[in-house]
VOLO-72336 format. One record per residue (C-alpha): residue number from 1; x, y, z. Coordinates in steps of 0.25 Angstrom, whole numbers, plus 5000, padded with zeros to 4 digits. Each point is the difference from the previous one (the first is absolute). Layout:
// residues N
  pos    c1    c2    c3
  NUM     X     Y     Z
...
***
This chain:
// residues 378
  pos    c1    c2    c3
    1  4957  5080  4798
    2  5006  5012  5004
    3  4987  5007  5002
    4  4994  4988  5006
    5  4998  5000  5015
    6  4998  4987  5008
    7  4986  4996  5009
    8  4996  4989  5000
    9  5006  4984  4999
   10  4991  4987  4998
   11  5006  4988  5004
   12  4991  4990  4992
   13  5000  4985  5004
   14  4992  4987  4996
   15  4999  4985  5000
   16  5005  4997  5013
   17  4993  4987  4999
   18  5003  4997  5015
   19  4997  4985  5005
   20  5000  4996  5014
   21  5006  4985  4997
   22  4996  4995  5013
   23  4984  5001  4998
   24  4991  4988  4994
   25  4997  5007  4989
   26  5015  5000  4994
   27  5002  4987  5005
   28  4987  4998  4991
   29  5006  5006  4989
   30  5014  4992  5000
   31  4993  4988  5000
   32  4990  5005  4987
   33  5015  4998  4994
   34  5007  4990  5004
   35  4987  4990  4995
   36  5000  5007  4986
   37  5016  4996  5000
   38  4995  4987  5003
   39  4992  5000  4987
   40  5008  4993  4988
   41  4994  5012  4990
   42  5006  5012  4992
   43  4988  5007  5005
   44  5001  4997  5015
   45  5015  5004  5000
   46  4998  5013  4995
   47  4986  5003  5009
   48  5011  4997  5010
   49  5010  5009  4997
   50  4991  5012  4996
   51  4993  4998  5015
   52  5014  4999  5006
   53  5004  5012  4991
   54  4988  5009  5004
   55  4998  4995  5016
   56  5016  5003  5004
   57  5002  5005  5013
   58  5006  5012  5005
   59  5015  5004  5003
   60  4998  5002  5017
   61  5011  5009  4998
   62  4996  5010  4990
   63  4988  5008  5008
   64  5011  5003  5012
   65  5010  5003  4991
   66  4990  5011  4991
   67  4995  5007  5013
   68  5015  5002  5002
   69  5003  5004  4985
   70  4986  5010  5003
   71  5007  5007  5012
   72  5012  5003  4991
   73  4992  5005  4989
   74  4992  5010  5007
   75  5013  5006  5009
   76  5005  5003  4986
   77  5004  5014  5002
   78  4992  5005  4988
   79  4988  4991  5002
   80  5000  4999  5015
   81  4993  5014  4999
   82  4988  4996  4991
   83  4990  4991  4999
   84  5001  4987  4999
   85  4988  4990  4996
   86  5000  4984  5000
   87  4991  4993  4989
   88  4998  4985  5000
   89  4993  4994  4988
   90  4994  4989  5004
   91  5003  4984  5003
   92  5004  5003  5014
   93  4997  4983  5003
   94  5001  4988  4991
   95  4989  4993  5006
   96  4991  5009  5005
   97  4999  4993  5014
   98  5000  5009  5012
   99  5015  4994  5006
  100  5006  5006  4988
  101  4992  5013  4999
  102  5004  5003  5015
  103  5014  4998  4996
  104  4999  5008  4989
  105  4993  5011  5008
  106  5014  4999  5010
  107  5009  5003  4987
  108  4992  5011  4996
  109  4997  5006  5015
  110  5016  4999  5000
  111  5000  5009  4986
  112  4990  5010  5005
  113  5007  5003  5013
  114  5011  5006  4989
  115  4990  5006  4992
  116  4987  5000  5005
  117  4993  5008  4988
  118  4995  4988  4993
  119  4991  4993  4991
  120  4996  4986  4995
  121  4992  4991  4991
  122  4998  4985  4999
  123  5005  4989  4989
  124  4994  4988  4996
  125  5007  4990  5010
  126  4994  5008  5011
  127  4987  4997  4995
  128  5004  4984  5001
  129  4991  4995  5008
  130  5012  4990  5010
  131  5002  4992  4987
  132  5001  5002  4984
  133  4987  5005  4996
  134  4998  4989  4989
  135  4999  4989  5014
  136  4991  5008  5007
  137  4984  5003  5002
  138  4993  5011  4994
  139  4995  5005  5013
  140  5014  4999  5007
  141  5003  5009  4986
  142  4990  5009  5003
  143  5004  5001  5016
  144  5015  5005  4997
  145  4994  5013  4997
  146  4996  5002  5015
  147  5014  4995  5005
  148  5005  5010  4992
  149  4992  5012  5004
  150  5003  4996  5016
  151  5014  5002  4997
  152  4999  5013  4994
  153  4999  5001  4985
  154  4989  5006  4991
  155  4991  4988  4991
  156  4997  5004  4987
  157  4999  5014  5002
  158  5010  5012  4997
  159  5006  5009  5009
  160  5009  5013  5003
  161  5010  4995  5008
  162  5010  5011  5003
  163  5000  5016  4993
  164  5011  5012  5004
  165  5002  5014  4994
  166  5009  5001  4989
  167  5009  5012  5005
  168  4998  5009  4990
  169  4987  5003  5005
  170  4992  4997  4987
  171  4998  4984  5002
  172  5000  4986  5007
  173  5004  4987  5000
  174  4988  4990  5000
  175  5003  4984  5004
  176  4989  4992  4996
  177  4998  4985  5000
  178  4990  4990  4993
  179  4996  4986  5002
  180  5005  4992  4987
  181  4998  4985  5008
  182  4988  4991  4995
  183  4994  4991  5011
  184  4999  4987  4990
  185  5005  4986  5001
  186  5006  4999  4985
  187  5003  5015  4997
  188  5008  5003  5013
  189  5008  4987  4999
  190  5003  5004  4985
  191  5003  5015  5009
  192  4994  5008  4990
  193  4993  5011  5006
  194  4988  5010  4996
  195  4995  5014  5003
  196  4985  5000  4998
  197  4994  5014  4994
  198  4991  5003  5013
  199  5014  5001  5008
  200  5006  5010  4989
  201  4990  5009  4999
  202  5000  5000  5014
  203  5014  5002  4999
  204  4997  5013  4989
  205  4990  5004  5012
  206  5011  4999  5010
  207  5011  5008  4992
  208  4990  5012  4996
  209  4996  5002  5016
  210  5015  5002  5002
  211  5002  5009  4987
  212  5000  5015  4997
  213  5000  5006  4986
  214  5012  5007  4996
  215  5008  4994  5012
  216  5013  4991  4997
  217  4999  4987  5006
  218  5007  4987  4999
  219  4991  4989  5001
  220  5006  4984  5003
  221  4992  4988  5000
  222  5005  4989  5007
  223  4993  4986  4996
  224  5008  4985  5000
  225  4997  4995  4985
  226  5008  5011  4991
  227  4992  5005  4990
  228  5009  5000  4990
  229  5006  4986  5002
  230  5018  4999  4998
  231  4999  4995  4986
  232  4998  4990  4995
  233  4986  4998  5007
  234  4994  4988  5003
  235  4989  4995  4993
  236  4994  4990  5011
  237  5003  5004  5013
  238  5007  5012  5010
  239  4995  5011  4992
  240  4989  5009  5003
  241  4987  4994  4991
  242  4996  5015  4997
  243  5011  5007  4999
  244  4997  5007  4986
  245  4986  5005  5008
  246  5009  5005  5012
  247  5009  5007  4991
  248  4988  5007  4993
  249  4994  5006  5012
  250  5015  5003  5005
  251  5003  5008  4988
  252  4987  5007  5001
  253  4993  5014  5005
  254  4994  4998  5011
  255  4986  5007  5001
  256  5003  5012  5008
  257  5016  5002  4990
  258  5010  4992  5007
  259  5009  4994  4989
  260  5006  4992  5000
  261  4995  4992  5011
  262  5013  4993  5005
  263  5013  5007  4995
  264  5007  4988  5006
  265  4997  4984  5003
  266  5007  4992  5009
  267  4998  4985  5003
  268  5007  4986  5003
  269  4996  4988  4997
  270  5012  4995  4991
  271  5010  4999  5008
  272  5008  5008  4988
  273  5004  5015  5001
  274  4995  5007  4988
  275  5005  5009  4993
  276  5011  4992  5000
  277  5011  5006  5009
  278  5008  5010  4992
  279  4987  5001  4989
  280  4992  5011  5004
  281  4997  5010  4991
  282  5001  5014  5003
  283  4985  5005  4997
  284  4987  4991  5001
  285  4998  5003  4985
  286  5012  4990  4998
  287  4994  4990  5008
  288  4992  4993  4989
  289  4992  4993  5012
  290  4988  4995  4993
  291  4989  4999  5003
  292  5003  5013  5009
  293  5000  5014  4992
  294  5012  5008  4996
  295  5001  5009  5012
  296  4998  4988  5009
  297  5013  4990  5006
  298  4997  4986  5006
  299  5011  4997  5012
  300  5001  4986  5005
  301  5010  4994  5011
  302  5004  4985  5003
  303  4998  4994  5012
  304  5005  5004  5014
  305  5004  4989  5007
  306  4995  4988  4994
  307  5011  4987  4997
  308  5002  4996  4986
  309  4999  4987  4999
  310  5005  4999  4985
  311  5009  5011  5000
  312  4990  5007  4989
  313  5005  5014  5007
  314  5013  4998  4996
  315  5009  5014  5006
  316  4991  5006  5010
  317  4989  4990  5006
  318  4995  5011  5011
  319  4999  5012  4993
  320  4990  5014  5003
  321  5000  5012  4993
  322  5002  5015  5007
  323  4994  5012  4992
  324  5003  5014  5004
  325  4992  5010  4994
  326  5005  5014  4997
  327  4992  5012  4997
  328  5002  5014  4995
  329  4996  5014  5005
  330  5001  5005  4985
  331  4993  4988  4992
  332  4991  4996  5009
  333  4994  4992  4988
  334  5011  4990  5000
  335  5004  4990  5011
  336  5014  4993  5000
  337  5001  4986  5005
  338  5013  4991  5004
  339  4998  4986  5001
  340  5011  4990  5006
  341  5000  4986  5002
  342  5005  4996  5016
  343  5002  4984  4998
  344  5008  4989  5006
  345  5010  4993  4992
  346  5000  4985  4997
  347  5012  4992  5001
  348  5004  4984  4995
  349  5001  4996  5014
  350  4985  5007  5004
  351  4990  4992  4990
  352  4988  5008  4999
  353  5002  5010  5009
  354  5008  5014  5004
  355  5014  5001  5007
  356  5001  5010  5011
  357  4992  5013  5000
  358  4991  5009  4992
  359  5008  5011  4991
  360  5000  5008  4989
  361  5001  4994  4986
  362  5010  5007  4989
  363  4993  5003  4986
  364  5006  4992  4991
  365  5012  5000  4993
  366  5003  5010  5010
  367  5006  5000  5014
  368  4998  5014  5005
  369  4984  5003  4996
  370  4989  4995  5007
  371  4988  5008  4998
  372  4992  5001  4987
  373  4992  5011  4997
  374  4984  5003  4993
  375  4993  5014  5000
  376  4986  4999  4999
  377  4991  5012  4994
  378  4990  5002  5011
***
């Protein structure tokens, strides 16, 4: 990368799941569980466990502990003198319930104060309306989309988000984000997730008013189901119902020439990093991210802050990803771009959670690299 010079870092965050444990409704929520324990059935047991598992609380130490990890990352003396943006993909609450989105909002307003250039979507337990959607009425369904647009996000509808000059001169950098959540009692307790055809073409029509023939730009989508699922995809639940059709447009022209539409995806939702830490290929051609095309990569992060009940995240329970993004005055057709995993380590006498603070995670085997690196044509 010796011709590579730096501009701008993304600090991409999701699945904070934040839960006030004081309010009704997770009182509400403790008692759905133990009455199913109390069940003498296979079926209740594992109802109970997969609730537990999906309504765990969140570590109160881990959002000041990130804001400090935040003011350390941007006084880096490379970095401290470029931008730096702050992406959250979505599942801010676990229960939708204004307690916990006004906590939430205090962890993220502690973020922003570090790096105020920033950008969000919701997830599909913001869109619970107080209580697992399978347990509640359509129409209380149906009002969580008006909770949710008080406290800021955009309802099925896309947006640009954030967009810089790339220095060269002869491009940008786009964020986007979509709205992947369905408001449905089955489909969102299943978390699967959808993007209807009317919001990608208005996405298409969002991109074009923002593009320029001939220019070199760097387009990100920003959406909370990935849309190429960490193999091996679910068949049932927690994947996005449409994502071959998402794919399709993604990997399209869009009417006025931009292609592809999105370089990059980034989204939550799994609680896994994916690529794999250590796994990322070095051009998107390699990524075999199907259903996305073949100059296309798919980027997803674990969750922020979120305990781990079952110790399913075994090394690294609070994870985000940093990408710094490298351009070139003499190919301004290519884009270089680091990725590395900031986490907290998990420890035998910490179940389920992080020991100490946020920090930069080694690329296996080794002990000295931290960064991965993917060049996009553009």
């Amino acid at each position: 990368m010796d011709d590579f010079k730096p501009f701008l870092q993304i600090v991409h965050i999701s699945d904070l799941h934040v839960i006030d444990p004081i309010s009704i409704d997770a009182a509400a929520v403790r008692g759905w569980i133990r009455r199913l324990r109390r069940i003498p059935t296979g079926i209740a047991g594992w109802s109970a466990d997969w609730i537990s598992d999906g309504t765990a609380p969140h570590d109160p130490l881990a959002g000041t502990l990130f804001a400090e990890f935040l003011t350390v990352l941007t006084s880096d003396p490379i970095w401290a003198a470029h931008k730096t943006w702050l992406v959250d993909t979505g599942d801010l609450t676990t229960l939708g319930d204004d307690n916990s989105f006004n906590l939430g909002r205090n962890y993220v307003e502690e973020f922003r104060r570090v790096c105020p250039a920033f950008g969000s979507t919701y997830g599909n337990h913001d869109a619970w309306p107080r209580k697992l959607p399978l347990f509640a009425a359509s129409a209380a369904i149906k009002g969580q989309t008006q909770v949710l647009s008080a406290h800021g996000f955009a309802v099925a509808s896309p947006k640009q988000s954030l967009s810089m000059e790339i220095p060269h001169g002869a491009g940008q950098v786009q964020l986007y984000f979509a709205d992947s959540v369905i408001h449905d009692r089955w489909r969102n307790t299943l978390a699967l997730g959808e993007v209807p055809r009317s919001q990608l073409d208005a996405l298409q029509s969002l991109v074009d008013k923002h593009f320029l023939p001939g220019r070199h730009d760097f387009r990100i989508l920003a959406i909370h189901h990935p849309v190429h699922y960490p193999p091996p995809r679910p068949s049932q639940q927690m994947v996005l119902r449409n994502d071959q059709k998402v794919a399709e447009v993604l990997d399209t022209t869009s009417p006025a020439g931009a292609y592809p539409l999105v370089h990059l995806v980034l989204s939550g939702h799994t609680h896994y990093l994916y690529p794999s830490h250590g796994k990322l290929p070095l051009q998107p051609h390699l990524c075999n991210h199907l259903p996305l095309g073949r100059s296309q990569c798919q980027l997803v992060v674990g969750t922020l802050m979120q305990l781990d009940r079952d110790e399913k995240r075994h090394s690294w329970p609070h994870q985000c990803q940093i990408l710094r993004l490298y351009y070139s005055m003499a190919e301004p057709s290519v884009l270089s771009v680091e990725r590395l995993l900031v986490a907290r380590q998990a420890g035998e006498d910490y179940r389920g959670t992080g020991i100490g603070p946020y920090k930069f995670v080694p690329v296996p085997p080794s002990h000295e690299q931290f960064t991965e690196e993917i060049t996009f044509p553009v």
